[in-house]
C-alpha positions in Angstrom: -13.9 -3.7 -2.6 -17.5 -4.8 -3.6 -16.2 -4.0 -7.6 -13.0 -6.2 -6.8 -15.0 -8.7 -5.5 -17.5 -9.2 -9.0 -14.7 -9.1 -10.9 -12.4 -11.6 -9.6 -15.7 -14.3 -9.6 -16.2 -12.8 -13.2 -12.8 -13.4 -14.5 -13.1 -17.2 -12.4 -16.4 -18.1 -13.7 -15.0 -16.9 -17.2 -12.2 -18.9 -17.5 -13.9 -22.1 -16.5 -17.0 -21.2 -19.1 -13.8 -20.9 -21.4 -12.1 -24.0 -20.3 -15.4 -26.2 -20.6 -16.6 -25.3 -24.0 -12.8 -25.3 -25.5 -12.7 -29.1 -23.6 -16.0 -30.1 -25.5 -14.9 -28.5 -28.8 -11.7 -30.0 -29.1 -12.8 -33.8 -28.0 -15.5 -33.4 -30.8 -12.6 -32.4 -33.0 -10.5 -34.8 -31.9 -13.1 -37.5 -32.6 -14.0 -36.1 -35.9 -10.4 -36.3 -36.6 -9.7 -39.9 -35.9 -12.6 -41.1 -38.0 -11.6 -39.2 -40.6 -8.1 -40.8 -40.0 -9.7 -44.4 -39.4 -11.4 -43.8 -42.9 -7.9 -43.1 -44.6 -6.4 -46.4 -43.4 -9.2 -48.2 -44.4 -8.8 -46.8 -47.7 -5.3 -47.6 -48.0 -5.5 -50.8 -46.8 -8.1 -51.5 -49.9 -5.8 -50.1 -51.9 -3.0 -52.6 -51.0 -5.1 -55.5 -51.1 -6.0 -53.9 -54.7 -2.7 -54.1 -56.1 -2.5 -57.5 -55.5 -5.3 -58.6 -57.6 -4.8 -56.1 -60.7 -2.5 -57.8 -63.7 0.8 -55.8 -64.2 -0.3 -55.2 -68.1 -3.2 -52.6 -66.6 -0.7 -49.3 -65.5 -3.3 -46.5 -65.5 -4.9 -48.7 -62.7 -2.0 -49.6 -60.8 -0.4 -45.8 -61.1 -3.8 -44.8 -59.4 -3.7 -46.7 -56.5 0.2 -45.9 -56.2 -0.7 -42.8 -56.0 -3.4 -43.7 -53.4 -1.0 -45.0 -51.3 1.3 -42.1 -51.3 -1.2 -39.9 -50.2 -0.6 -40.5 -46.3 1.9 -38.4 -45.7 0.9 -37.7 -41.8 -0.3 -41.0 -40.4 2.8 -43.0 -39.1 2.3 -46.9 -40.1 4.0 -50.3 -40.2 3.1 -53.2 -42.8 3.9 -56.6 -41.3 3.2 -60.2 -42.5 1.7 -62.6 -40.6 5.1 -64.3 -39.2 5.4 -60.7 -37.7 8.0 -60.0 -40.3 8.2 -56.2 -41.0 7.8 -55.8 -45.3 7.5 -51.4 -44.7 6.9 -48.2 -43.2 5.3 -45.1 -43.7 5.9 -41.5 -42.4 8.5 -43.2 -39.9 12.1 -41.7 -39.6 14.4 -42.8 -42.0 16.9 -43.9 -39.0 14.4 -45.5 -36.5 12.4 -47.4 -40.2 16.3 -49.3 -39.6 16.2 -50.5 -36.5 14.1 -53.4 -36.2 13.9 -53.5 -32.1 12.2 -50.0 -32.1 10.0 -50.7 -34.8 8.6 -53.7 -33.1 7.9 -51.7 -29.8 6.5 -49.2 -31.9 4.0 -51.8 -33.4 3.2 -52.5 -29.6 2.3 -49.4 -29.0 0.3 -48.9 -32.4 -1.4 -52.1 -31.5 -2.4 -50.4 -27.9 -4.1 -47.0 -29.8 -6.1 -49.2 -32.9 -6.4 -52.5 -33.9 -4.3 -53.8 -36.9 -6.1 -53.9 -40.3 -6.2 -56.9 -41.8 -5.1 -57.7 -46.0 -5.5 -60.9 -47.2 -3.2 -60.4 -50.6 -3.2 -64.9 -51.0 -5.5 -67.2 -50.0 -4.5 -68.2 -46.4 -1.5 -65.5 -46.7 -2.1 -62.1 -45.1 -0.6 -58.9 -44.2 -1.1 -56.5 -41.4 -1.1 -52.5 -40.9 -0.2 -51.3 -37.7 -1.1 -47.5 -37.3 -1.3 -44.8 -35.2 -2.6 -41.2 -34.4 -1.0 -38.6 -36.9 1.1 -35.9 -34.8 -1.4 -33.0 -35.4 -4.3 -35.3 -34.1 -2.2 -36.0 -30.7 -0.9 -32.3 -29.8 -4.5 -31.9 -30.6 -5.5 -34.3 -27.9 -3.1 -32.4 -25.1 -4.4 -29.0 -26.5 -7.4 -28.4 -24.1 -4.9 -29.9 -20.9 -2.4 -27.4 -22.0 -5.2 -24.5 -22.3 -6.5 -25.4 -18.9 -3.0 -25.1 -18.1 -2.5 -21.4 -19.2 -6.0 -21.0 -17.5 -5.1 -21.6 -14.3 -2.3 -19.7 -14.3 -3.6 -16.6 -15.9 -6.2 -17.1 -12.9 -3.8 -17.5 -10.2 -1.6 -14.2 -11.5 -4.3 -12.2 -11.6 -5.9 -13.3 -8.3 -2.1 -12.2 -7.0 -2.7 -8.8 -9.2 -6.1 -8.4 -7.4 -4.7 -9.5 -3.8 -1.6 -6.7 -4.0 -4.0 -3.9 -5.7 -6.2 -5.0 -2.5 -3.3 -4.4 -0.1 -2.1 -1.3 -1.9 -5.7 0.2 -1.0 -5.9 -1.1 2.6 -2.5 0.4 2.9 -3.3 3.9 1.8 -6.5 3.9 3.6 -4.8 3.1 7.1 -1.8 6.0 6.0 -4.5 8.1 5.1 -6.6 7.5 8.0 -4.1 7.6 10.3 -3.2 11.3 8.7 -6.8 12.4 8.5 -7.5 11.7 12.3 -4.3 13.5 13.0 -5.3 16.7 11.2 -9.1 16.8 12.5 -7.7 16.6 16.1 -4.8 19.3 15.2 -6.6 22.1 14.9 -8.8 22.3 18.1 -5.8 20.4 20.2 -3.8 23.1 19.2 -6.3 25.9 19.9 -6.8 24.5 23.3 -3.1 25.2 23.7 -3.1 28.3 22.9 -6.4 29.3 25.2 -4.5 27.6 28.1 -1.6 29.9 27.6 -4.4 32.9 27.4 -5.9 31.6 30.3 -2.4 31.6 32.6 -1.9 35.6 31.8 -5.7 36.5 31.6 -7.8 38.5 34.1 -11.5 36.9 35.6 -13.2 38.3 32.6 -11.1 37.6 29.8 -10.9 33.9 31.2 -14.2 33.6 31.0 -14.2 34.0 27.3 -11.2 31.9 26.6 -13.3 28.7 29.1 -16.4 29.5 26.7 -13.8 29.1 23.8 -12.3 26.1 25.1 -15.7 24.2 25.6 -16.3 24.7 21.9 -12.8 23.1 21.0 -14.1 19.7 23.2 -17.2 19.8 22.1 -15.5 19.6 18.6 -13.3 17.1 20.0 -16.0 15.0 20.7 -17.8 15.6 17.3 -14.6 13.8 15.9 -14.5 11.3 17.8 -18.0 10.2 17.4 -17.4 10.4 13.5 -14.2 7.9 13.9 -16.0 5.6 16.7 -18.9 5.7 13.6 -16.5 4.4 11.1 -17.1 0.4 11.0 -20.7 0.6 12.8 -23.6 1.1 12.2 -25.3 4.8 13.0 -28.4 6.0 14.0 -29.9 8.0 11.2 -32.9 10.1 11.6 -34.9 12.2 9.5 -33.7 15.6 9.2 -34.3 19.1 7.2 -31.8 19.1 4.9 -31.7 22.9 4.4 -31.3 23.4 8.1 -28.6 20.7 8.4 -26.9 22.2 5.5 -26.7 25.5 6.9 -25.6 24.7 10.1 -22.6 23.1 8.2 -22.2 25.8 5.7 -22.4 27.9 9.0 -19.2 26.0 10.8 -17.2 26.1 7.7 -17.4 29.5 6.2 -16.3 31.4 9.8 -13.0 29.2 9.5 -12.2 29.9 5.8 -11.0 33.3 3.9 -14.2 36.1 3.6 -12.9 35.5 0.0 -15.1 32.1 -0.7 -18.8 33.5 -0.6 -21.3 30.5 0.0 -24.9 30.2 -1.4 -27.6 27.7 -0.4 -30.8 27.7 -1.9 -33.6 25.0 -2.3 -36.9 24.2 -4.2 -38.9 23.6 -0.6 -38.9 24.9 2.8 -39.0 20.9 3.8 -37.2 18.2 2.0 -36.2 15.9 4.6 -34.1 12.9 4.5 -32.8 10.0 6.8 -29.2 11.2 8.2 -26.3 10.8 11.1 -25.8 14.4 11.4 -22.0 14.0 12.2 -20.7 11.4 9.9 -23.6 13.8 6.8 -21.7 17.2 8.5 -18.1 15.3 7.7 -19.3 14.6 4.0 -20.2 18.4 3.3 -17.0 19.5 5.1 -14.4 17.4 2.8 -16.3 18.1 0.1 -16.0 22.0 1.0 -12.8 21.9 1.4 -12.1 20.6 -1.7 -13.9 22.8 -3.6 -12.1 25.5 -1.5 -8.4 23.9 -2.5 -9.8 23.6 -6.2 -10.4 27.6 -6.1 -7.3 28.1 -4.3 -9.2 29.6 -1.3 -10.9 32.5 -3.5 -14.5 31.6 -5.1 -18.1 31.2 -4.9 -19.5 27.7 -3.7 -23.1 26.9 -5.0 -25.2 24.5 -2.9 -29.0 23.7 -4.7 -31.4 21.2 -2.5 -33.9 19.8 -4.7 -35.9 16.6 -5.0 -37.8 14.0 -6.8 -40.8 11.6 -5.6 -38.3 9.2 -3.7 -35.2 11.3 -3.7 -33.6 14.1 -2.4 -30.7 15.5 -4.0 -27.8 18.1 -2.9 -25.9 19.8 -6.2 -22.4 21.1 -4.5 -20.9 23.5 -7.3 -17.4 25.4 -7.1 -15.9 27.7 -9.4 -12.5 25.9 -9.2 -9.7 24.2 -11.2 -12.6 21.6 -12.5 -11.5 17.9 -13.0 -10.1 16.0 -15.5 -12.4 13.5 -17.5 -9.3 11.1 -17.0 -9.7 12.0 -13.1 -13.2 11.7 -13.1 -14.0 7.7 -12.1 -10.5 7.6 -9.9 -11.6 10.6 -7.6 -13.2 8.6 -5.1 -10.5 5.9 -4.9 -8.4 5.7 -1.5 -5.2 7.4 -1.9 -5.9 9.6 -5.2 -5.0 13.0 -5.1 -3.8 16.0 -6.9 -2.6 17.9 -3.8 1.4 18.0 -3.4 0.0 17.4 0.0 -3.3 15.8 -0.1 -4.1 12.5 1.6 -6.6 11.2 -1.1 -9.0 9.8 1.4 -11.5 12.7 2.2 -13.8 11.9 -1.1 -13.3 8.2 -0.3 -14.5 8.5 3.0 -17.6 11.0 1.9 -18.3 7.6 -0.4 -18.4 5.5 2.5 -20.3 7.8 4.2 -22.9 8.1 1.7 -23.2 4.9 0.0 -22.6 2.4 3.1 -24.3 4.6 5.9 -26.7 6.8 4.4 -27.6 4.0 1.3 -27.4 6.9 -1.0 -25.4 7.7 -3.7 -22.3 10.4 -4.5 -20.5 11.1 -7.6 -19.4 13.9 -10.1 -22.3 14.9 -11.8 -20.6 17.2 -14.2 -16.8 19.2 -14.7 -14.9 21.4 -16.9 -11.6 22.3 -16.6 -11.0 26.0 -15.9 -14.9 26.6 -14.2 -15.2 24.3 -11.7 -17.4 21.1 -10.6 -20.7 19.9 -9.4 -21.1 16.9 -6.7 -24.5 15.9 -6.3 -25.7 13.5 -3.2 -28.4 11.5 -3.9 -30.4 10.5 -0.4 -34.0 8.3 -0.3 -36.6 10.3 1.7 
């Protein structure tokens, strides 16, 4: 959520920086192109005024500023004499250069974007251009409105692309939630079941042993739903052995799994301690044993290494399982991914949670390869 969060002000803050730079680039184009325009109408206009004053006898000259002339071939204009009488056009449609009503609205409106340039050809006689902005110089103009345009938009599509990726996660989190809380509470609900039905057909002794049995199953009851009543607050952590909390969690876990998993737990010192919640920590090692036990397909050896560093203490998990993908690798912890037929995706998420929101620590895969299995490390401050 935290990613999702720096992105979507990334991709914001990118298309404004975007948007603002191709703003100032294109009005300093824009102006560059309009004096460079302004220049070429100047020019002509010398060049009319020119032909006036060179003798008919001297071609070469006249040819050249004939040529001169022609050279606009992008910059509409309109020659007019002073009674407002139109004498020619330039880069106007042949049909509309006809129709002396549009013409003189479209002198209006050249007269709105630049003055007139004035030619005197005869004393006290004088002629006027009317011009205006070449096409490419005012698609040029809309460009950065139209670029804003596409902006926005791209911004608003993927703010919707964010939004349902966001819901599609909440979603799968609540299914998965919901399905997780159902299967913690299955199996001792459903041993308490069974020990009642003991209990009805039992003797004094034997019912005894099954009430012994059936504390256990609310205690664990309990244990679950302190983890869930955890979820959302904040817990309590205190600082704990990690060796001795490890193998009273490796101790739970290997009586209710196949003799055929063999777990091993060693570390570099008799004391590395660390600040923990021992339920919400025991629910981390469980999901991350079961994993590793579903990777192996419930026959394997599962390799737990305590070890730390000045600040940190870390917890290697190893299996000898299926190993994971490098395709697989930065998705595993993301609600809802699995590669179970029946899997839930949300253990590992949860495990994140756990260790990165609660415990300020870190989790990930520290290494895999397909066919031999994969290491987990925890990373926990001391």
């Amino acid at each position: 959520m935290r990613d999702k969060k720096h992105w979507k002000i990334l991709l914001f803050l990118g298309a404004i920086t975007i948007g603002f730079w191709s703003l100032i680039y294109t009005n300093k184009l824009v102006k560059v192109l309009q004096h460079e325009e302004a220049k070429k109408i100047k020019t002509y206009a010398d060049a009319l005024k020119l032909q006036y004053t060179i003798d008919d006898e001297n071609s070469d000259a006249l040819n050249f500023i004939s040529e001169l002339i022609k050279n606009n071939e992008t910059i509409p204009m309109i020659l007019s004499n002073d009674m407002g009488e139109i004498m020619g056009t330039v880069n106007i449609d042949t049909a509309d250069a006809s129709d002396l009503d549009y013409l003189k609205g479209r002198m209006e409106r050249m007269k709105e974007q630049h003055e007139p340039l004035e030619i005197e050809y005869v004393k006290g006689r004088k002629q006027f251009i009317f011009y205006e902005n070449s096409t490419i110089l005012s698609l040029l103009k809309f460009y950065p409105l139209v670029q804003l345009a596409i902006i926005t938009i791209f911004i608003f599509l993927s703010y919707l692309a964010f939004s349902a990726s966001r819901r599609s996660e909440q979603n799968r989190v609540w299914v998965g939630l919901a399905r997780e809380t159902a299967h913690q509470l299955g199996t001792p609900i459903s041993s308490m079941m069974a020990w009642i039905d003991y209990i009805k057909e039992a003797d004094e002794h034997s019912r005894a042993e099954a009430i012994d049995e059936l504390t256990k199953d609310v205690s664990r009851l309990e244990l679950i739903t302190e983890r869930f009543s955890k979820i959302g607050s904040t817990p309590v952590l205190k600082i704990e052995n990690l060796y001795d909390v490890m193998e009273r969690s490796v101790d739970y876990i290997e009586k209710r799994v196949s003799k055929q998993v063999r777990f091993s737990i060693k570390s570099t010192h008799a004391n590395i301690m660390a600040q923990l919640n021992i339920s919400l920590f025991d629910w981390v090692v469980e999901n991350l044993c079961k994993n590793a036990i579903d990777a192996m397909d419930g026959k394997g050896n599962i390799f737990i290494d305590i070890h730390q560093d000045s600040k940190h203490a870390f917890i290697d998990i190893k299996d000898t399982g299926k190993g994971i993908s490098k395709n697989n690798i930065k998705t595993v912890f993301t609600p809802g991914f699995t590669t179970k037929k029946r899997g839930w995706g949300l253990g590992l998420s949860l495990a994140k949670r756990i260790i990165d929101n609660y415990h300020d620590g870190q989790i990930y895969v520290r290494d895999s390869e397909l066919g031999k299995g994969t290491t987990f490390r925890i990373v926990l401050k001391k």
